[in-house]
C-alpha positions in Angstrom: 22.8 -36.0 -31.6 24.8 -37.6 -29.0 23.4 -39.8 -26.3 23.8 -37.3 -23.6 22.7 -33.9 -25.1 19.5 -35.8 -26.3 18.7 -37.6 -22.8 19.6 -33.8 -21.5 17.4 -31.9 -24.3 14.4 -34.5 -23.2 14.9 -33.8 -19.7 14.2 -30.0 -20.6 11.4 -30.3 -22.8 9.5 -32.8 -20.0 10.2 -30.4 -17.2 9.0 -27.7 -19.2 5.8 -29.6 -20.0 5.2 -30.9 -16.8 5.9 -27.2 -15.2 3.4 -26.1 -17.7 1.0 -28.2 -16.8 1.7 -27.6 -12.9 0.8 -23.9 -14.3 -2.3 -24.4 -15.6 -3.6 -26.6 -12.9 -2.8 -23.7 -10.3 -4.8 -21.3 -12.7 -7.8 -23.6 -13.0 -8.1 -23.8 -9.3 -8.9 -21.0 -7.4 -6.6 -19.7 -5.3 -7.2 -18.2 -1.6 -5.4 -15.1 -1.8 -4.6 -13.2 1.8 -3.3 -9.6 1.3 -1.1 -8.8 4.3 -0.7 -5.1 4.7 1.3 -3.0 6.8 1.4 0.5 7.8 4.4 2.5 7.3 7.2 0.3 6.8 10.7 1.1 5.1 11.9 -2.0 2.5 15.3 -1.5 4.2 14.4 -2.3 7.6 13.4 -5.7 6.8 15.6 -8.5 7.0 14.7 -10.1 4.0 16.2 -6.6 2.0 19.2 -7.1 4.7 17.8 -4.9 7.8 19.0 -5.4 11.0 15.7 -6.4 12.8 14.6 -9.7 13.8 11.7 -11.0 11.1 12.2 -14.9 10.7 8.7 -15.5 9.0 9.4 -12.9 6.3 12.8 -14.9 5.6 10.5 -18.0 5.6 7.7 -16.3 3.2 10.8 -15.5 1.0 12.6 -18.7 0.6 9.4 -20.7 0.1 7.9 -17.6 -2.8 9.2 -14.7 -4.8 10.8 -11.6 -3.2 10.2 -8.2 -5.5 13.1 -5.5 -5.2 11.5 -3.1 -7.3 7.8 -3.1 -6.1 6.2 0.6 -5.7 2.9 2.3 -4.3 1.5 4.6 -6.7 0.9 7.3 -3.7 2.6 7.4 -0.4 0.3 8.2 2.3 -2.5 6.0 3.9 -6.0 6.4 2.0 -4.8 7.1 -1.6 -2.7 4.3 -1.1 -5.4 1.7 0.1 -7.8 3.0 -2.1 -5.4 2.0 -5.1 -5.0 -1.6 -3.3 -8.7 -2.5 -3.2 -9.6 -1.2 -6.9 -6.3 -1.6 -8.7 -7.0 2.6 -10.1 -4.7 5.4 -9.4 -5.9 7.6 -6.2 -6.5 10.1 -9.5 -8.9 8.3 -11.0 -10.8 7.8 -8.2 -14.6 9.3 -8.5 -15.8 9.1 -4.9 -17.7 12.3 -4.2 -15.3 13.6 -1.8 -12.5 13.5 -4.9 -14.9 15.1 -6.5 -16.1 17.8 -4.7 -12.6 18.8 -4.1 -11.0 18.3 -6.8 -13.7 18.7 -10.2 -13.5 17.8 -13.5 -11.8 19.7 -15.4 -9.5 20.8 -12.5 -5.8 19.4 -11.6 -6.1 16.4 -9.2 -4.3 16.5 -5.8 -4.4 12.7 -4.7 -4.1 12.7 -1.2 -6.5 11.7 1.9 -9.3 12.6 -0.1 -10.4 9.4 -2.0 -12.4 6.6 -1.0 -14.5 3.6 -1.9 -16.9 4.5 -4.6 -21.0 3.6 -3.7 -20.7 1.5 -7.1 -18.6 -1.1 -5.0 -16.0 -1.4 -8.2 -13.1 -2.9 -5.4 -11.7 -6.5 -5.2 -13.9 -7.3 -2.2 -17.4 -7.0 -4.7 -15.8 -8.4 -7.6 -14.6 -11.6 -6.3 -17.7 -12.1 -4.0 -19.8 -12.4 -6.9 -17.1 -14.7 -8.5 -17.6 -17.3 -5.9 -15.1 -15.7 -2.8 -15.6 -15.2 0.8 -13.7 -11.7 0.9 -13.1 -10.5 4.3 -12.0 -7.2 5.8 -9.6 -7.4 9.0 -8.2 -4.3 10.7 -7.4 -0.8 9.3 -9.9 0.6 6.7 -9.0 4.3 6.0 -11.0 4.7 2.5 -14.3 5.2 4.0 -15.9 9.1 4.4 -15.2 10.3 8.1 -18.0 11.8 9.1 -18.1 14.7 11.0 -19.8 15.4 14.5 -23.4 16.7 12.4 -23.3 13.5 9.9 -22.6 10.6 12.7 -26.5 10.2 13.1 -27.0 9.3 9.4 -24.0 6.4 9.5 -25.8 5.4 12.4 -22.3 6.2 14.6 -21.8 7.6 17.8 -19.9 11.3 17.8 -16.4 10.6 20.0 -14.8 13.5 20.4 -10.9 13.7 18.8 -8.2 12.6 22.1 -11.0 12.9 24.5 -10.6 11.1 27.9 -11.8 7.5 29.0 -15.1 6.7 30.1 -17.5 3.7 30.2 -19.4 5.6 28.0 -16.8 6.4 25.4 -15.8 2.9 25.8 -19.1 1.6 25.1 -19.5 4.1 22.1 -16.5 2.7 20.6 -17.5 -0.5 20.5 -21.0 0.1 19.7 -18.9 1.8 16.6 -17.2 -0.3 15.1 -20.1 -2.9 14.8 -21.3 0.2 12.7 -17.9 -0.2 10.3 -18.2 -3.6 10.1 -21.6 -3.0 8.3 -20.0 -0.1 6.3 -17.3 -2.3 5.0 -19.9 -5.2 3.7 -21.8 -2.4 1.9 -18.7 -1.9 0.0 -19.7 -5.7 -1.0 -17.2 -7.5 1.4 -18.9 -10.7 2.3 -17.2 -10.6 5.9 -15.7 -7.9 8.1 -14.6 -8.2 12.0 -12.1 -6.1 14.3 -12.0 -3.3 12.0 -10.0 0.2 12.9 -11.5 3.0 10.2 -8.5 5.0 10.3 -5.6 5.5 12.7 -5.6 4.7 16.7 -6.9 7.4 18.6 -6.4 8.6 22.4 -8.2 7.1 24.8 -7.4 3.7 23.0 -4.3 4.7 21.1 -2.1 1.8 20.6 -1.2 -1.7 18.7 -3.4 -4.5 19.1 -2.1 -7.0 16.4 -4.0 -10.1 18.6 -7.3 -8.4 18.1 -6.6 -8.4 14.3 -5.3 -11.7 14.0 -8.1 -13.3 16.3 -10.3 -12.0 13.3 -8.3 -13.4 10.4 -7.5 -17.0 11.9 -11.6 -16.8 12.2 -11.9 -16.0 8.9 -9.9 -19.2 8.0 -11.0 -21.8 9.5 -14.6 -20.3 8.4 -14.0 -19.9 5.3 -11.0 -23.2 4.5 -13.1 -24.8 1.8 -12.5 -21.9 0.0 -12.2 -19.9 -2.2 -11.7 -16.9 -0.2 -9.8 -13.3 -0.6 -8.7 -11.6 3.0 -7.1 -8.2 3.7 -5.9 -8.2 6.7 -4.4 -4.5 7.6 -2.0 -4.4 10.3 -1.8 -1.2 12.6 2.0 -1.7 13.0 4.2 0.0 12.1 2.6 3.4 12.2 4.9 5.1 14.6 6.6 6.8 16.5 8.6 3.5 17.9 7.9 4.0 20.8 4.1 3.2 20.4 5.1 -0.2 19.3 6.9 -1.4 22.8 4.4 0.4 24.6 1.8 -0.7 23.1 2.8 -4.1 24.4 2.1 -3.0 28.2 -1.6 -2.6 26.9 -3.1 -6.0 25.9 -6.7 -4.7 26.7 -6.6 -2.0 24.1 -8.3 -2.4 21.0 -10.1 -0.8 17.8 -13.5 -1.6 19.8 -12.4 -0.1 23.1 -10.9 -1.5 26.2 -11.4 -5.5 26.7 -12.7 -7.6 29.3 -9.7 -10.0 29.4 -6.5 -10.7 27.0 -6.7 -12.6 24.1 -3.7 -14.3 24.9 -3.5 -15.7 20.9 -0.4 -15.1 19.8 2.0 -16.3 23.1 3.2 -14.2 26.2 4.2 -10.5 24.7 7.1 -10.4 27.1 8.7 -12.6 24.5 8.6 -10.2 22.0 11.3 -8.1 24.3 12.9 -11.3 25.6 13.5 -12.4 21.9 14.6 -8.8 20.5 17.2 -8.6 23.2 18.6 -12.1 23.0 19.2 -10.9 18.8 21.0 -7.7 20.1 18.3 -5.5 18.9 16.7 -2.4 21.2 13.2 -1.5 21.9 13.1 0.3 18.3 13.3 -3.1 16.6 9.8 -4.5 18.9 7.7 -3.7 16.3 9.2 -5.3 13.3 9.2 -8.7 15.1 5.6 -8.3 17.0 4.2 -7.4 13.3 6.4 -10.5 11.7 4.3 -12.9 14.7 1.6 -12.0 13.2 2.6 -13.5 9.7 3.6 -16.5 11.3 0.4 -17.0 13.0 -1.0 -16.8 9.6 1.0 -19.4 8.0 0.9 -21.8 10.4 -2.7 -21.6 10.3 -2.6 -22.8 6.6 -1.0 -25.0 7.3 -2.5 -26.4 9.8 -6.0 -26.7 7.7 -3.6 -28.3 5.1 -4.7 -25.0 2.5 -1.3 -23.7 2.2 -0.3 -25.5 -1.1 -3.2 -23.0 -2.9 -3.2 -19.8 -0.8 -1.4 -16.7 -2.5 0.2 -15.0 0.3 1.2 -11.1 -0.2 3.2 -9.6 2.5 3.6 -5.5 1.1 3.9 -2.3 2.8 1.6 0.4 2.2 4.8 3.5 2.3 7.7 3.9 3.7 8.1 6.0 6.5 11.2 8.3 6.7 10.0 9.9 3.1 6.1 9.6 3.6 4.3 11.9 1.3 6.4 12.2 -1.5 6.7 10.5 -5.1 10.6 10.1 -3.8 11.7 6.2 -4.4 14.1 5.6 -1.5 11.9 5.1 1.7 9.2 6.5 0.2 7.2 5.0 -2.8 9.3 1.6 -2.7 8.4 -0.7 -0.5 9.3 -4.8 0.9 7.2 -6.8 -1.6 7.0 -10.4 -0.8 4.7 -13.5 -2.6 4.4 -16.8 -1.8 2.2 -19.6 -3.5 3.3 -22.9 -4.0 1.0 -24.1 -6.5 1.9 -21.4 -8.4 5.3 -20.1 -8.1 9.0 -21.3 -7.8 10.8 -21.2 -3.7 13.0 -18.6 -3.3 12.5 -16.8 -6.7 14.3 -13.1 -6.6 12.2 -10.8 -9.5 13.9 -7.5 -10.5 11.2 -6.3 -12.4 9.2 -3.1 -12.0 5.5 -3.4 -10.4 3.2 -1.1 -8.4 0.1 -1.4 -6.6 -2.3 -0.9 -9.6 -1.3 -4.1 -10.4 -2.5 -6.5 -8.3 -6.0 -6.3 -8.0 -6.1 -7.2 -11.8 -4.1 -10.2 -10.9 -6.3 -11.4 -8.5 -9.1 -11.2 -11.3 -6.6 -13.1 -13.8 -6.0 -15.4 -10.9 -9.6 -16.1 -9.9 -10.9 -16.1 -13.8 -13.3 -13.6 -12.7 -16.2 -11.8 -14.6 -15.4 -8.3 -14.2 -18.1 -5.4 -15.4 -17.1 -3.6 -18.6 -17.6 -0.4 -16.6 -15.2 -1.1 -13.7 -11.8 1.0 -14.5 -8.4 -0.9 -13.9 -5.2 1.3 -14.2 -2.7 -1.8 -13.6 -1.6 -4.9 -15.1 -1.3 -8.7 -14.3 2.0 -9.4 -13.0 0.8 -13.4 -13.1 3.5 -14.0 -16.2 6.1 -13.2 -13.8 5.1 -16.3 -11.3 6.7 -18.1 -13.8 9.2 -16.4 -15.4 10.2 -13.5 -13.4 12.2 -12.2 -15.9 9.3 -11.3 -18.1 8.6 -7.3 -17.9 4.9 -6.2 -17.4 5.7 -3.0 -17.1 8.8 -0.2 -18.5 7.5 2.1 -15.8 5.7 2.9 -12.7 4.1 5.7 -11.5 3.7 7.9 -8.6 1.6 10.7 -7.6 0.8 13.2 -4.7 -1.3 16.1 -4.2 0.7 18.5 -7.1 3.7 16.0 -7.4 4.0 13.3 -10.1 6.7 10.6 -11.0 7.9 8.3 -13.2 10.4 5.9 -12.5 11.9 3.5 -14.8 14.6 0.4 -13.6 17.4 3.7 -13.8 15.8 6.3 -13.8 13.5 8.7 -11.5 11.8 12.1 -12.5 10.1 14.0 -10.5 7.6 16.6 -11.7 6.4 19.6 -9.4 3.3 21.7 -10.6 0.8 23.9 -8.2 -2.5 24.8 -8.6 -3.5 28.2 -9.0 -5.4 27.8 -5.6 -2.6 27.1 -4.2 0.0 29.5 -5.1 -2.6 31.8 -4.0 -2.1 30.6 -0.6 2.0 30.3 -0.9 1.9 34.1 -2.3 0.1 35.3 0.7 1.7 34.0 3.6 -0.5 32.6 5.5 -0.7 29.9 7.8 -2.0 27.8 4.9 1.3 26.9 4.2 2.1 24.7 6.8 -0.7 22.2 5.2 1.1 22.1 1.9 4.1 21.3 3.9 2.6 18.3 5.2 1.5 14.6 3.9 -1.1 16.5 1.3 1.6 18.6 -0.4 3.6 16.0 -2.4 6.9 16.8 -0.8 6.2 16.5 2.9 8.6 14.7 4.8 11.5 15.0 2.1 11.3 19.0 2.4 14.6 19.3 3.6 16.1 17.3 0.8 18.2 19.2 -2.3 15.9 20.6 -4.5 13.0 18.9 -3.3 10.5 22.4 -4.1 11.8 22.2 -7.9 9.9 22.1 -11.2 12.0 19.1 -12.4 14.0 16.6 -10.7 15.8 13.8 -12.8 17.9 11.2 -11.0 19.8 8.2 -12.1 19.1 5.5 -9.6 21.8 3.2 -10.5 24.3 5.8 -9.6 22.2 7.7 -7.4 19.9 5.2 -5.4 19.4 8.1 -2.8 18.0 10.7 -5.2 20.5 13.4 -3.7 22.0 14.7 -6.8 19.6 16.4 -9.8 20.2 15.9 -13.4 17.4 18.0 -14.5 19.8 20.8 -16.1 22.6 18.8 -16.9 23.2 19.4 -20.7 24.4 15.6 -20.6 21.0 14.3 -19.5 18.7 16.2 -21.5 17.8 13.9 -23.7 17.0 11.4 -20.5 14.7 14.3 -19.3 12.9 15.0 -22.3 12.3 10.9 -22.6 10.9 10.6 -18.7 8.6 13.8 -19.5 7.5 12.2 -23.0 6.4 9.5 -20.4 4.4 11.3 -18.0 2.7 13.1 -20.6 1.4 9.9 -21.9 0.3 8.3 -18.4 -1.1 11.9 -17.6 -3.7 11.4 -20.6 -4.7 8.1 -19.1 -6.9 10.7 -16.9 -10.0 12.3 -18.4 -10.0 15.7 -18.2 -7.3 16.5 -15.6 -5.2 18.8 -16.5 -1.4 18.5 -15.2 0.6 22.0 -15.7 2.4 22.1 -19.5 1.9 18.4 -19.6 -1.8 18.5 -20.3 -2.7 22.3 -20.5 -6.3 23.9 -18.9 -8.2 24.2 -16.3 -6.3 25.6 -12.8 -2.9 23.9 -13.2 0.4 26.0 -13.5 3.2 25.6 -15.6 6.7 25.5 -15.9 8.9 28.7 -14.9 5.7 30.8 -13.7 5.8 30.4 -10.1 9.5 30.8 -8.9 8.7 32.9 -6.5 6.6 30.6 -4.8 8.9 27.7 -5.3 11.6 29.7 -3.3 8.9 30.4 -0.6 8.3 26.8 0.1 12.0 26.1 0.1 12.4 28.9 2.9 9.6 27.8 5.0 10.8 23.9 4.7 14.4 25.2 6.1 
């Protein structure tokens, strides 16, 4: 061997070993791991993906970690979404009561708002805390019960009436509140909570508060430096309409707890926000991408600052997308911005192609942490930790997607979409009534992509690299049959993954529907969506 290929060959096979050994030293220690969430957030209208808004400290998560560009949620609204994030299961295989009671065993499931927490506390906050984490809670919850006006006494909650007007009394009771959900979140075995929101803002305090929240997480920090310690932080913004987000910047005293004494005045004058967005040549409709990018900023700098950055995993992932809400569509919908960084562990400025979805991370936490984890507790995702260091080794051939009577499966070309009703609820289409207009909302599994071609179809079958929109079906294109017949072979086998649920000709029984016997109900929904 010449000189020069064996200087060259030893060169490899030392940084190899030495990056191996960097590798293994990151897994032995524990990393801190801060899950940055936020709320409705289209992957294209980030910067990072090549969106025309102004987000400097994603560009900086990105260059100094990995950036995912096929990263997915397994469900597309708020609850089934989160619920999926803090257990790593499908919103399907939740068995909270509430699931339960309305959707049984032996039934069809119809993932939607009605999952939550399970009493067993079998979620990433319990599991780490008994393998040596501080795990705190910061911000928007959703995937607790909401208890109605008779049940408030037993949760030990004031009653506030839905949009009802200020008071000193409603103020008081809201802060009196959320004391109250603080507790409820540590019963679900989260060592810390603080400035927690349990769903979405609500009149007479409806509006962005992203100081309150991050007044909370920087506390949970410095508390907690020595760590190890897991935090989800869950950012109101950007749950819309747009205009909340500038407005909300004209109401510093607003806040989950009520209406505060005084600003917090934590994250810099919030005129700069505006000054900032119009000095980039951006409107009022960009505010909130930048005031919700502040926020990671004030985040890293932080870690830095207690010199704990080397060994934090930072996630930065959207919970939806926005424009197609509600659906198992890919585009705006189930895809989302998905972006690591971790120094001790992974490679700057790293760009992974690779499919992922939200199942997948709590059980890389675990991986990550080397944690004991109860035979009983149910995981439906993977590691993705093999990819930290070589992002071009698949963990998955598929992800998949489900909502109320819709189901996906999307592979790196492909996307099929599967439509089957309930008996219940073709009851309801076939009658006309009023009805309706809830399976045409964020429960239905279509929802805000009504209106597209085809959307109220048995089978939809679109090839993504030709058709990254999903406008054009292939489900009865003679050319693509076999494709078809291939994605539905894979649902069927991620459908049996669930115990006695049935899911229309896929798994047969119970009150699901199949193929070519509700037409008339199909057309029905595609009239009322027009």
């Amino acid at each position: 061997m010449k000189r020069r290929e064996f200087l060259k060959t030893m060169a490899l096979a030392i940084g190899g070993s030495v990056f191996a050994r960097f590798a293994m030293a990151a897994k032995t220690r524990k990393p801190n791991i801060i899950f940055f969430l936020v709320d409705d957030y289209d992957k294209p209208e980030t910067s990072v993906y090549g969106g025309k808004v102004l987000t400097p400290n994603l560009e900086r998560l990105a260059g100094e970690g990995m950036t995912f560009h096929n990263a997915y949620m397994t469900s597309t609204v708020c609850t089934p979404s989160r619920y999926t994030c803090l257990t790593g299961r499908y919103a399907g295989s939740s068995y909270s009561p509430v699931y339960l009671n309305e959707c049984p065993p032996g039934s069809q499931g119809l993932p939607a708002f009605n999952v939550a927490l399970e009493d067993d506390n079998m979620n990433v906050g319990n599991i780490l805390a008994q393998n040596g984490y501080a795990t705190g809670f910061v911000g928007k919850y959703h995937v607790g019960p909401e208890p109605e006006e008779k049940d408030c006494a037993e949760y030990g909650l004031h009653y506030v009436p839905k949009n009802c007007e200020y008071s000193e009394k409603v103020n008081r009771q809201f802060r009196e509140n959320e004391k109250v959900y603080r507790k409820m979140v540590m019963e679900r075995g989260f060592t810390w909570a603080k400035n927690i929101y349990w769903g979405n803002t609500k009149a007479p305090f409806k509006g962005h508060n992203p100081e309150w929240t991050i007044d909370a997480a920087l506390e949970f920090i410095e508390e907690h430096k020595d760590g190890p310690f897991y935090l989800h932080y869950a950012t109101t913004l950007l749950h819309g309409p747009n205009g909340e987000w500038f407005k909300s910047l004209d109401k510093p005293l607003v806040t989950g707890e009520g209406i505060l004494k005084e600003p917090l005045n934590v994250m810099g004058p919030r005129k700069s926000v505006m000054e900032r967005i119009r000095k980039a040549g951006l409107t009022e409709n960009e505010a909130g991408y930048l005031w919700n990018d502040d926020s990671v900023g004030m985040l890293l700098d932080k870690l830095d600052e207690l010199g704990i950055a080397d060994n934090t995993l930072f996630l930065f992932i959207a919970d939806h997308g926005s424009d197609l809400k509600g659906s198992v569509y890919r585009h705006r919908g189930s895809e989302v911005p998905c972006i690591m960084r971790w120094p001790a562990g992974m490679k700057k400025g790293v760009q992974c192609h690779q499919l992922i979805q939200n199942t997948d991370f709590v059980p890389t936490w675990f991986d990550l942490a080397g944690a004991r984890v109860p035979r009983k507790y149910k995981i439906d995702g993977v590691s993705i930790a093999p990819l930290f260091a070589n992002p071009k080794a698949a963990v998955r051939d598929y992800v998949y997607t489900e909502m109320g009577p819709a189901r996906s499966i999307k592979t790196r070309d492909f996307s099929y979409i599967s439509l089957r009703y309930t008996t219940e609820q073709l009851e309801v289409i076939r009658s006309g009534s009023r009805a309706i207009k809830k399976l045409q909302g964020l429960s239905g599994g279509v929802s805000r992509a009504r209106t597209k071609p085809g959307a109220f179809s048995y089978d939809q079958l679109y090839n993504l690299a030709k058709d990254p929109l999903e406008q054009n079906n292939l489900a009865a294109n003679p050319e693509y049959e076999a494709k078809l017949t291939e994605m539905k072979r894979l649902l069927t086998s991620e459908l049996k993954r669930f115990p006695n649920r049935p899911f229309g000709e896929f798994v047969p029984g119970g009150n699901t529907s199949p193929i070519g016997t509700f037409d008339d109900a199909l057309k029905k929904m595609t009239k009322a969506a027009q």
